[in-house]
C-alpha positions in Angstrom: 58.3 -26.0 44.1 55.0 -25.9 48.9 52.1 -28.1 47.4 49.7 -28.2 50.5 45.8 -27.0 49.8 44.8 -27.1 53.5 47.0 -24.8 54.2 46.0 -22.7 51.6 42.3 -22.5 52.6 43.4 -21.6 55.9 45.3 -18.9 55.0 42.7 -17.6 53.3 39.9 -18.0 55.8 41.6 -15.8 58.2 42.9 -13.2 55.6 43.8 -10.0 57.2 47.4 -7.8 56.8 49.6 -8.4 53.8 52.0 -11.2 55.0 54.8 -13.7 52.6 55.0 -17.2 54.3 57.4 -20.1 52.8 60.2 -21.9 54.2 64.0 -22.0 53.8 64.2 -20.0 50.3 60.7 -18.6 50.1 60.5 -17.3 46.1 58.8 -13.9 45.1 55.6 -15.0 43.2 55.1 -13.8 39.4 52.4 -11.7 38.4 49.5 -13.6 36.1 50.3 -10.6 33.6 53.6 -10.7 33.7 53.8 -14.7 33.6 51.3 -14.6 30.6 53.4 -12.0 28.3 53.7 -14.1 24.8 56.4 -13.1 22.3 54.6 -12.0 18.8 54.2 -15.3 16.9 55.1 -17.5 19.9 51.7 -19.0 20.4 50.6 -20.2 23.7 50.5 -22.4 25.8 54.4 -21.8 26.4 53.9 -18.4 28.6 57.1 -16.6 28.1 58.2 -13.4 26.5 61.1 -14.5 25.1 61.3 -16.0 21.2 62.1 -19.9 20.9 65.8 -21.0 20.2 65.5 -23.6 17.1 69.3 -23.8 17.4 68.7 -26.1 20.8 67.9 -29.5 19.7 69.6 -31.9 22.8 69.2 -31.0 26.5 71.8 -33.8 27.9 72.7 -32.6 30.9 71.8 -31.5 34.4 69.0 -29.1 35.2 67.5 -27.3 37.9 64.0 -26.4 37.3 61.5 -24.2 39.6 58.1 -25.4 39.2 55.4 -23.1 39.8 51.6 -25.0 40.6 48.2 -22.8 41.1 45.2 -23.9 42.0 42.0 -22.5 43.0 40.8 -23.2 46.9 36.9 -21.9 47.7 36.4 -21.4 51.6 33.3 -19.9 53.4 32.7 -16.7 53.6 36.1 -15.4 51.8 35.5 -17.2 48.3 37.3 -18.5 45.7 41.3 -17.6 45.7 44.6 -19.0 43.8 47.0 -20.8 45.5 50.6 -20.8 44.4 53.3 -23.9 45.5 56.3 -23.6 44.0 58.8 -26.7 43.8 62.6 -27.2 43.0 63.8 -29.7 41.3 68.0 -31.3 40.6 67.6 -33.4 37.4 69.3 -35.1 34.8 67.9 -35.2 31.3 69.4 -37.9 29.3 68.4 -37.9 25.6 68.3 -40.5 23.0 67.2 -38.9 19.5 63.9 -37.6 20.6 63.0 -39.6 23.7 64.0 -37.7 27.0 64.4 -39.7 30.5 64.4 -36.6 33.4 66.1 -38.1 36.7 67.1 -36.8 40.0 65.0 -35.2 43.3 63.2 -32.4 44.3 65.6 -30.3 46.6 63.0 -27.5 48.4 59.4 -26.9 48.7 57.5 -23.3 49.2 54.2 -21.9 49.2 53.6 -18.3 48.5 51.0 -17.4 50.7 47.8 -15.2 49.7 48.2 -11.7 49.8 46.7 -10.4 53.0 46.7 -13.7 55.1 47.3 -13.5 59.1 48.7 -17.1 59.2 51.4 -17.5 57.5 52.2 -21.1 56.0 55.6 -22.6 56.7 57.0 -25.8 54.8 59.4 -27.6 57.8 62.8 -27.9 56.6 62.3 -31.6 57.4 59.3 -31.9 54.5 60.7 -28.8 52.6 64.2 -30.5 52.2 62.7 -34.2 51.6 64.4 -35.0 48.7 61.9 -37.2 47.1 63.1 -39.5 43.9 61.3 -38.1 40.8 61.4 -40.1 37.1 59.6 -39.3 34.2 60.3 -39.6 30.3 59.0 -37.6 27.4 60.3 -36.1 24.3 62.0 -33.3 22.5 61.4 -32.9 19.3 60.3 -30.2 16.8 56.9 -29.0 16.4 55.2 -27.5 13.6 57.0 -23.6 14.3 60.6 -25.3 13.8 61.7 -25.1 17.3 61.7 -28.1 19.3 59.2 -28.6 22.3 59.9 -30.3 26.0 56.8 -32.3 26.5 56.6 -34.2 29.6 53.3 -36.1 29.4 51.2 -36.2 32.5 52.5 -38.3 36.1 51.1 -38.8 39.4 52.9 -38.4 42.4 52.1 -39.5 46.0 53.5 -37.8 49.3 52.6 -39.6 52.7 51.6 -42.8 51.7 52.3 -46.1 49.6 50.2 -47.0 47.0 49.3 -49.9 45.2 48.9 -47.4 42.1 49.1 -43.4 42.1 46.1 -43.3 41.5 44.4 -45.5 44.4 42.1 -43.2 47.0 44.5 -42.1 49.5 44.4 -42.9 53.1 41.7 -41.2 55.4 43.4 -41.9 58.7 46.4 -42.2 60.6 45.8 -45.8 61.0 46.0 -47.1 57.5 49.1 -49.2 56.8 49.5 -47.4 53.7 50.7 -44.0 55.5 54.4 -42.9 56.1 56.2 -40.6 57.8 58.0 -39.3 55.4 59.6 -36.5 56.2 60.5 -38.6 59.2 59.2 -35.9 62.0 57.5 -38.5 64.0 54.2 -37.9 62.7 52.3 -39.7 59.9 52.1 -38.1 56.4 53.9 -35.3 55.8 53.8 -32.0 58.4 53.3 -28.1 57.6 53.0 -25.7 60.1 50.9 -22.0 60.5 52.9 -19.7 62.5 49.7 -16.8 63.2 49.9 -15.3 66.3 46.1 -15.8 66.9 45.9 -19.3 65.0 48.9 -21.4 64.8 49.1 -25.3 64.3 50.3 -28.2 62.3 48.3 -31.1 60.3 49.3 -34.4 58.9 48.4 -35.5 55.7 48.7 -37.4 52.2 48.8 -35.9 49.2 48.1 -36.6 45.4 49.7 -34.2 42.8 50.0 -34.7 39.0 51.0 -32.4 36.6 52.7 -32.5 32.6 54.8 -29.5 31.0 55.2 -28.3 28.0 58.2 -26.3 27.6 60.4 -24.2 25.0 63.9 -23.1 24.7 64.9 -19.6 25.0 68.3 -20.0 25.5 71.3 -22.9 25.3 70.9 -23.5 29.1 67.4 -22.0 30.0 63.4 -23.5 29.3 60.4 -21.9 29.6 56.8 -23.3 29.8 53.1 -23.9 31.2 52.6 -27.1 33.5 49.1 -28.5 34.0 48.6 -29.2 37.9 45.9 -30.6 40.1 46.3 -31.0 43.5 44.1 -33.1 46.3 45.2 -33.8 49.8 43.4 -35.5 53.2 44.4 -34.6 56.2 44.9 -37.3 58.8 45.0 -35.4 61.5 46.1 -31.8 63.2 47.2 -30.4 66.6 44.9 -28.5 67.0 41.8 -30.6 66.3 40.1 -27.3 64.6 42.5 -27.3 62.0 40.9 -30.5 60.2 37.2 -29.1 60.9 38.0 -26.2 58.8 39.6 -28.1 56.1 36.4 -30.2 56.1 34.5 -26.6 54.8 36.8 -26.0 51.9 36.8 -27.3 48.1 39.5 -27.0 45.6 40.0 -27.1 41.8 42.4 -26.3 39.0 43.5 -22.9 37.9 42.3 -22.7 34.1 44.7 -19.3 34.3 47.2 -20.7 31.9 50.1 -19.4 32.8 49.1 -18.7 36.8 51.2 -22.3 36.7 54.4 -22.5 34.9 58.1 -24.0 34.7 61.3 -22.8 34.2 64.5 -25.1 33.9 68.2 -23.9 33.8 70.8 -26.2 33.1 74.0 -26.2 35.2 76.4 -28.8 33.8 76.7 -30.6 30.7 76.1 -34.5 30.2 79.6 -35.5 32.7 78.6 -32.5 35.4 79.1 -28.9 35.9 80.2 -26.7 32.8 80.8 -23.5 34.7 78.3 -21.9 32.0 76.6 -18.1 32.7 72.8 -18.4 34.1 71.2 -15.6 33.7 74.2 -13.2 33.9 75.7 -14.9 37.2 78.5 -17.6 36.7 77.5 -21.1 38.5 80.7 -21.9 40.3 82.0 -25.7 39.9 83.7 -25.1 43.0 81.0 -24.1 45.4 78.9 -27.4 44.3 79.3 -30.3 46.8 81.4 -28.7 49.3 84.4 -26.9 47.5 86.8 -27.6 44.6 87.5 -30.8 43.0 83.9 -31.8 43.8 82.0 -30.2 40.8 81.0 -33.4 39.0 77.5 -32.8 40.2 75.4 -30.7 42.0 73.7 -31.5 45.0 70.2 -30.3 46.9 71.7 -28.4 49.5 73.5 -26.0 46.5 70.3 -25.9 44.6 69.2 -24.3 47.6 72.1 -22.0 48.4 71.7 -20.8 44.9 67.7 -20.6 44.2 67.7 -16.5 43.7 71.0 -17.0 41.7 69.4 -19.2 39.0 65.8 -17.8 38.9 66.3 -14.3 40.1 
């Protein structure tokens, strides 16, 4: 699910032959049309062609969810352009009547790069693989159509740094106390890389994300919905220099596209672990999860990522 906005305007302010950059599992992006198709009836903001399942009413159990975050990044001379980080996420979702408590980590990090970019982006494996605690609570309950709805009210997340409060201005140079290495790479923040053959680099930054989601169920193991996301970043530094100078030129701001951002959750075990249930037409093997059989009581990161274009093909 890779959330980094200097990279983006970078990408775009040397835009040149058609070019896909991610990292380990790099995930084909959807089309706004496509993502926006709404089934008669089903009214927005759930962006999904399918029809809601009333029938699902309790969503104990664990969950891998792909989440999809655009935003719009203006540079000079090349304009305004979206910006697509997608995220993936291991959770548990524990449920008592209505009230909904979603544990676990994120597991991989991509960014699907502009169409027509020279630079490609590339989330490390040592940021892209951080797998970074996430907790939030919400509800699931019915809503006025008889189906019940996944909403996950909004939360801000840091990456880089360590805040007093989510919401404290974030760190402006290396130097502050309040910056980590948290991808552990040896340099502050967290590190992604552009791999053009005429510009090539990496920068250090913070970052501050926050998104909510509102989501439907269109199956016994699959949700579908829109997540609100903003995105702001500073960078601490970059190797080279340049790469900061440029950043300095660019703005960014939310993508009012509804459904240019989006989530999609499948689940992969029931409330004790793995139920060897059918996603999307593939079996999930209890055996391949945590290194072989007898090991299926939960899934880890490193299967979620084996098994990305299995679960959201």
């Amino acid at each position: 699910m890779r959330n980094h906005l200097v990279p983006a305007f970078l990408t775009v302010l040397v835009a040149g032959c058609g070019s896909s950059g991610g990292g380990s599992n790099p995930d084909a992006p959807v089309a706004a049309s496509e993502a926006g198709m709404q089934e008669a009836g089903l009214p927005l903001p759930y962006c999904t062609a399918k029809p809601a399942l009333a029938s699902v009413t309790d969503l104990s159990g664990t969950w891998v969810a792909r989440v999809t975050g655009s935003q719009i990044v203006n540079a000079p001379i090349v304009g305004a352009i979206a910006n697509q980080n997608v995220f993936y996420l291991l959770v548990t979702i524990s449920q008592n009547g209505a009230a909904v408590a979603v544990n676990g980590h994120y597991c991989d990090r991509a960014q699907i790069n502009a169409p027509g970019t020279m630079v490609p982006v590339v989330i490390p494996d040592a940021w892209a693989h951080t797998e970074k605690v996430v907790s939030r609570t919400g509800i699931f309950a019915p809503g006025a159509d008889g189906y019940s709805i996944l909403n996950l009210p909004s939360v801000t997340e840091i990456a880089g740094a360590l805040l007093n409060a989510p919401t404290d201005p974030l760190p402006t140079t290396a130097s502050d106390p309040r910056v980590i290495d948290e991808d552990n790479d040896g340099h502050p923040g967290i590190t992604v890389r552009l791999s053009g053959q005429s510009f090539a680099g990496s920068l250090y930054s913070v970052q501050q994300q926050t998104t909510a989601i509102h989501a439907i169920a269109v199956a016994p193991d699959r949700l579908e919905g829109t997540l609100a996301f903003t995105s702001k970043q500073v960078v601490l530094a970059s190797d080279p220099a340049t790469i900061a100078v440029l950043y300095a030129q660019s703005t960014t701001s939310p993508d009012f596209v509804t459904c240019n951002s989006g989530v999609v959750l499948v689940k992969v075990g029931d409330a004790t672990g793995i139920d060897g249930g059918v996603v999307d037409g593939g079996a999930i093997d209890a055996g391949d999860v945590d290194g072989g059989a007898g090991q299926g009581s939960s899934v880890s990161c490193a299967w979620v990522r084996a098994n990305e274009t299995v679960l959201f093909p």
